[in-house]
C-alpha positions in Angstrom: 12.9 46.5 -35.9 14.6 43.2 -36.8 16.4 41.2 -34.0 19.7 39.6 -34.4 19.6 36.0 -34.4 23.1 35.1 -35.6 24.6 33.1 -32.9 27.4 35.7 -33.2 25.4 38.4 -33.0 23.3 37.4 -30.0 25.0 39.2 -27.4 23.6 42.7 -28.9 20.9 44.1 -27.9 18.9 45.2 -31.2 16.5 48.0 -29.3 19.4 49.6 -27.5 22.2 49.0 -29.8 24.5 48.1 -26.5 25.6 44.9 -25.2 23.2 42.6 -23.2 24.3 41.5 -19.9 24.9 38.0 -19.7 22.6 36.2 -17.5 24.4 32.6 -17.5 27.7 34.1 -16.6 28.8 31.9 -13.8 27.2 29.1 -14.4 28.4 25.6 -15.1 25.5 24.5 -17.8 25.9 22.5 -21.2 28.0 25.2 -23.7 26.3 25.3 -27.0 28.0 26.5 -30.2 28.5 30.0 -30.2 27.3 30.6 -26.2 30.7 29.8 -23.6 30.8 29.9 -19.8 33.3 31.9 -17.3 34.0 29.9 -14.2 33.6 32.3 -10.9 36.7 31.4 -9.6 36.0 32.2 -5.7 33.2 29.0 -5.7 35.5 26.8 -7.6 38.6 27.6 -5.6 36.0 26.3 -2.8 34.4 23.4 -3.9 38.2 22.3 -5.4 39.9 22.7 -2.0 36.8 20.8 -0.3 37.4 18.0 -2.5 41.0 18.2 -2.4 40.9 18.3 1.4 38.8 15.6 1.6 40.0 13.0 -1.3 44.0 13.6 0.2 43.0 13.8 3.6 41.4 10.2 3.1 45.0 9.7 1.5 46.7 10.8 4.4 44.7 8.8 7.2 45.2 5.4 5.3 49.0 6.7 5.2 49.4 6.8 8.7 46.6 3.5 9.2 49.2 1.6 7.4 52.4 2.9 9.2 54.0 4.9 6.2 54.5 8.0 8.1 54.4 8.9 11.4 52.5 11.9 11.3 49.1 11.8 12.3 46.3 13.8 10.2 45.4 15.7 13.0 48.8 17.4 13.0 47.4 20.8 11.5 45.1 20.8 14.5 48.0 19.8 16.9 48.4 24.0 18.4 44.8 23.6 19.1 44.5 20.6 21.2 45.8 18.3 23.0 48.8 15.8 22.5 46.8 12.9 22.9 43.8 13.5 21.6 45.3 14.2 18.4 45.8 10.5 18.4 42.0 9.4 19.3 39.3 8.5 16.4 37.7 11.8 16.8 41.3 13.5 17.2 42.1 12.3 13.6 38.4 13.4 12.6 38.8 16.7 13.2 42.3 16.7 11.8 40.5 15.9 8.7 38.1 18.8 9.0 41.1 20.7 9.6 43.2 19.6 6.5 39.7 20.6 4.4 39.7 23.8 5.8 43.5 24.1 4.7 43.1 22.9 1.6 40.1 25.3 0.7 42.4 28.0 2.0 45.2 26.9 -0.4 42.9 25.9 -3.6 41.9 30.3 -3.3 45.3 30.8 -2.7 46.3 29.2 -5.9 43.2 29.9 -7.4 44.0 33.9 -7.2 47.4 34.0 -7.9 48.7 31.6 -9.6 45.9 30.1 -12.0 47.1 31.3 -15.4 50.4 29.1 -15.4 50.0 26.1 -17.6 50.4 22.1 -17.2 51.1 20.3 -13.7 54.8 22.0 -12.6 53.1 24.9 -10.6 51.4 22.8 -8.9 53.8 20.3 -8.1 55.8 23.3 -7.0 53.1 24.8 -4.6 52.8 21.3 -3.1 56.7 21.7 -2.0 56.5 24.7 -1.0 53.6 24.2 1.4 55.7 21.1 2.4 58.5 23.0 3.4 56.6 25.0 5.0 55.0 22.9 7.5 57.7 20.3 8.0 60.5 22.3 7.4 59.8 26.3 8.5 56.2 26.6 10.7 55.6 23.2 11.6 58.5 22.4 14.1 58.2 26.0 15.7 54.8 25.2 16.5 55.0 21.8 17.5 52.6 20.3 14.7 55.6 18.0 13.6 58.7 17.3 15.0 61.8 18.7 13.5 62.9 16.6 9.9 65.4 15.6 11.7 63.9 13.1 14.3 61.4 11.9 11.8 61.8 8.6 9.8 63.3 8.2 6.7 59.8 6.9 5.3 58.0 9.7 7.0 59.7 12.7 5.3 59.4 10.5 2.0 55.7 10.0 2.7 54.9 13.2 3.3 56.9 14.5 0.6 55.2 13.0 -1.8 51.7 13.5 -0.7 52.4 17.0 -0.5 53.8 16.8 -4.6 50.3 14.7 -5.2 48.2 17.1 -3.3 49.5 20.0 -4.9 49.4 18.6 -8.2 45.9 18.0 -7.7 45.1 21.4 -6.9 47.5 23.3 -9.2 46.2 20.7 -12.1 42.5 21.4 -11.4 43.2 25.1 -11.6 45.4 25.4 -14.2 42.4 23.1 -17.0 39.7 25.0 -15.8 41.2 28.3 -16.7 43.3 27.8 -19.0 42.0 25.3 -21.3 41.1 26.6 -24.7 39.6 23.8 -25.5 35.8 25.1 -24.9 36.3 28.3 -27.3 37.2 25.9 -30.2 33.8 25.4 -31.7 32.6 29.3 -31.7 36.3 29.8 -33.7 35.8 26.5 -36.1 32.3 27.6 -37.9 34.0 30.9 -38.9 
Protein backbone atom coordinates (compact mmCIF):
# COMPACT_ATOMS: atom_id res chain seq x y z
CA UNK A 1 0.00 0.00 0.00
CA UNK A 2 1.46 3.40 -1.01
CA UNK A 3 1.92 6.18 1.66
CA UNK A 4 1.10 9.69 1.19
CA UNK A 5 3.94 11.96 1.10
CA UNK A 6 2.37 15.15 -0.22
CA UNK A 7 3.13 17.64 2.38
CA UNK A 8 -0.68 18.20 2.22
CA UNK A 9 -1.54 14.94 2.47
CA UNK A 10 0.68 14.07 5.49
CA UNK A 11 -1.71 14.31 8.09
CA UNK A 12 -3.62 10.95 6.82
CA UNK A 13 -2.95 8.06 7.81
CA UNK A 14 -2.60 5.66 4.61
CA UNK A 15 -3.21 2.11 6.69
CA UNK A 16 -6.29 3.41 8.45
CA UNK A 17 -7.69 5.89 6.14
CA UNK A 18 -8.25 8.34 9.35
CA UNK A 19 -6.46 11.22 10.54
CA UNK A 20 -3.13 10.88 12.46
CA UNK A 21 -2.87 12.58 15.68
CA UNK A 22 -0.56 15.28 15.81
CA UNK A 23 2.31 14.63 17.93
CA UNK A 24 4.01 18.36 17.74
CA UNK A 25 0.83 19.96 18.66
CA UNK A 26 1.88 22.31 21.44
CA UNK A 27 5.06 22.81 20.69
CA UNK A 28 6.96 25.87 19.88
CA UNK A 29 9.60 24.29 17.08
CA UNK A 30 10.76 25.73 13.61
CA UNK A 31 7.34 25.54 11.26
CA UNK A 32 8.17 24.10 8.00
CA UNK A 33 6.17 24.52 4.84
CA UNK A 34 3.09 22.69 4.89
CA UNK A 35 3.49 21.56 8.97
CA UNK A 36 2.03 24.79 11.54
CA UNK A 37 2.00 24.87 15.35
CA UNK A 38 -1.06 25.60 17.86
CA UNK A 39 0.13 27.58 20.90
CA UNK A 40 -1.34 25.83 24.27
CA UNK A 41 -2.64 28.89 25.56
CA UNK A 42 -2.68 28.00 29.42
CA UNK A 43 1.53 27.81 29.37
CA UNK A 44 1.76 30.88 27.37
CA UNK A 45 -0.77 32.80 29.30
CA UNK A 46 1.98 31.71 32.10
CA UNK A 47 5.24 32.29 30.89
CA UNK A 48 3.61 35.86 29.37
CA UNK A 49 2.38 37.05 32.70
CA UNK A 50 5.82 35.93 34.39
CA UNK A 51 7.52 38.01 32.04
CA UNK A 52 5.12 40.69 32.12
CA UNK A 53 5.23 40.69 35.98
CA UNK A 54 8.66 40.78 36.04
CA UNK A 55 9.75 43.25 33.04
CA UNK A 56 6.86 46.02 34.58
CA UNK A 57 7.41 45.25 37.98
CA UNK A 58 11.17 46.27 37.28
CA UNK A 59 9.33 49.30 35.70
CA UNK A 60 7.44 50.08 38.58
CA UNK A 61 10.32 49.88 41.33
CA UNK A 62 12.57 52.35 39.28
CA UNK A 63 9.19 54.47 39.16
CA UNK A 64 8.92 54.76 42.68
CA UNK A 65 13.26 54.67 43.12
CA UNK A 66 13.01 57.88 41.16
CA UNK A 67 10.04 59.59 42.99
CA UNK A 68 7.42 59.45 40.08
CA UNK A 69 4.76 58.00 42.15
CA UNK A 70 4.23 57.38 45.50
CA UNK A 71 3.05 54.08 45.52
CA UNK A 72 5.36 51.57 46.55
CA UNK A 73 5.54 48.03 44.47
CA UNK A 74 4.65 46.25 47.36
CA UNK A 75 1.18 47.80 47.45
CA UNK A 76 -0.56 44.49 46.07
CA UNK A 77 0.98 42.84 49.05
CA UNK A 78 -0.04 45.83 51.43
CA UNK A 79 -3.50 43.51 53.08
CA UNK A 80 -0.91 40.95 53.81
CA UNK A 81 1.62 42.65 55.78
CA UNK A 82 2.63 45.17 57.44
CA UNK A 83 2.71 49.13 56.82
CA UNK A 84 6.26 49.37 57.15
CA UNK A 85 7.60 46.57 55.96
CA UNK A 86 5.98 47.26 52.68
CA UNK A 87 8.63 49.94 52.58
CA UNK A 88 11.87 47.76 53.46
CA UNK A 89 14.21 46.08 50.55
CA UNK A 90 12.62 42.78 51.14
CA UNK A 91 9.06 44.55 51.56
CA UNK A 92 9.40 45.78 47.84
CA UNK A 93 10.81 42.23 46.91
CA UNK A 94 8.01 40.47 47.67
CA UNK A 95 5.85 43.17 46.27
CA UNK A 96 7.50 42.14 43.12
CA UNK A 97 6.73 38.48 43.55
CA UNK A 98 3.38 39.61 44.20
CA UNK A 99 2.89 41.89 41.07
CA UNK A 100 4.28 38.42 39.07
CA UNK A 101 1.79 36.39 40.58
CA UNK A 102 -0.84 39.21 39.49
CA UNK A 103 0.21 39.53 36.35
CA UNK A 104 0.19 35.67 35.52
CA UNK A 105 -3.31 35.77 36.89
CA UNK A 106 -4.27 38.61 34.46
CA UNK A 107 -2.10 37.31 31.22
CA UNK A 108 -4.92 33.80 31.76
CA UNK A 109 -7.43 36.12 32.28
CA UNK A 110 -6.85 37.79 29.01
CA UNK A 111 -5.54 34.93 27.65
CA UNK A 112 -9.06 33.04 27.95
CA UNK A 113 -11.34 35.56 27.24
CA UNK A 114 -10.33 37.99 25.40
CA UNK A 115 -7.50 36.75 23.04
CA UNK A 116 -9.25 36.84 19.59
CA UNK A 117 -9.57 40.76 19.56
CA UNK A 118 -7.12 42.24 17.25
CA UNK A 119 -4.21 45.12 17.40
CA UNK A 120 -3.18 46.93 20.82
CA UNK A 121 -6.83 48.72 22.03
CA UNK A 122 -7.92 45.62 24.11
CA UNK A 123 -5.23 45.69 25.77
CA UNK A 124 -4.75 49.23 26.41
CA UNK A 125 -8.34 48.85 27.67
CA UNK A 126 -7.71 45.85 30.07
CA UNK A 127 -4.74 47.96 31.44
CA UNK A 128 -7.48 50.71 32.52
CA UNK A 129 -9.68 48.65 33.73
CA UNK A 130 -7.38 46.91 36.08
CA UNK A 131 -6.36 50.47 36.92
CA UNK A 132 -9.52 51.47 37.97
CA UNK A 133 -9.88 48.80 39.69
CA UNK A 134 -7.10 48.98 42.09
CA UNK A 135 -6.80 52.72 42.46
CA UNK A 136 -10.14 53.60 41.91
CA UNK A 137 -12.81 50.57 43.21
CA UNK A 138 -10.66 47.66 45.47
CA UNK A 139 -7.59 49.31 46.23
CA UNK A 140 -8.79 52.21 48.65
CA UNK A 141 -11.30 49.69 50.38
CA UNK A 142 -8.53 47.63 51.17
CA UNK A 143 -5.98 49.96 52.07
CA UNK A 144 -3.42 48.91 49.23
CA UNK A 145 -3.49 52.66 48.05
CA UNK A 146 -4.86 55.60 49.38
CA UNK A 147 -7.93 57.05 47.91
CA UNK A 148 -7.15 59.17 44.21
CA UNK A 149 -7.92 61.73 45.90
CA UNK A 150 -4.92 62.23 48.41
CA UNK A 151 -2.52 60.96 45.93
CA UNK A 152 -0.24 63.34 43.74
CA UNK A 153 -1.02 64.62 40.61
CA UNK A 154 2.23 62.71 39.21
CA UNK A 155 1.19 59.58 41.11
CA UNK A 156 -2.18 58.93 39.43
CA UNK A 157 -0.46 60.01 36.09
CA UNK A 158 2.34 57.44 36.75
CA UNK A 159 0.32 54.85 37.49
CA UNK A 160 -2.00 55.47 34.85
CA UNK A 161 0.20 55.02 32.42
CA UNK A 162 2.02 52.10 33.52
CA UNK A 163 -1.07 50.37 33.92
CA UNK A 164 -1.90 51.49 29.83
CA UNK A 165 1.83 50.04 29.09
CA UNK A 166 1.38 47.00 31.13
CA UNK A 167 -1.74 46.10 29.61
CA UNK A 168 -0.66 46.85 26.26
CA UNK A 169 2.07 44.48 26.75
CA UNK A 170 -0.10 41.73 27.78
CA UNK A 171 -3.14 42.41 25.51
CA UNK A 172 -0.34 42.87 22.46
CA UNK A 173 1.38 39.60 23.23
CA UNK A 174 -1.89 37.83 23.24
CA UNK A 175 -3.59 39.25 20.61
CA UNK A 176 0.01 38.28 17.73
CA UNK A 177 0.33 35.01 18.99
CA UNK A 178 -3.23 34.11 18.24
CA UNK A 179 -4.27 35.96 15.90
CA UNK A 180 -1.59 36.45 13.51
CA UNK A 181 -2.09 34.82 10.16
CA UNK A 182 1.04 35.42 9.26
CA UNK A 183 2.42 31.69 9.98
CA UNK A 184 -0.44 29.90 7.73
CA UNK A 185 0.74 32.08 4.71
CA UNK A 186 3.34 29.70 3.20
CA UNK A 187 1.03 26.32 3.33
CA UNK A 188 -1.75 28.82 1.42
CA UNK A 189 1.07 30.45 -1.20
CA UNK A 190 2.33 26.96 -2.92
CA UNK A 191 -1.29 26.10 -3.79
Amino acid sequence: MAEYTDSHASHMDAKHGGVKEDTNRGRRSKQRQGQHYYTKPFPFAVELGFFAGFIWGGVHWLNYLLHFSVVPLGFLAEPFYKHDYIYTAAGHLTGWLFFIVFSIVDALIYTFTLRKWKGPLPGIGYGIVWWLIIFVLVGPKLGMVKPIGSLTWDSIITEFCFFLLWGLFIGYTVAMEFTDERKREPEKAGA
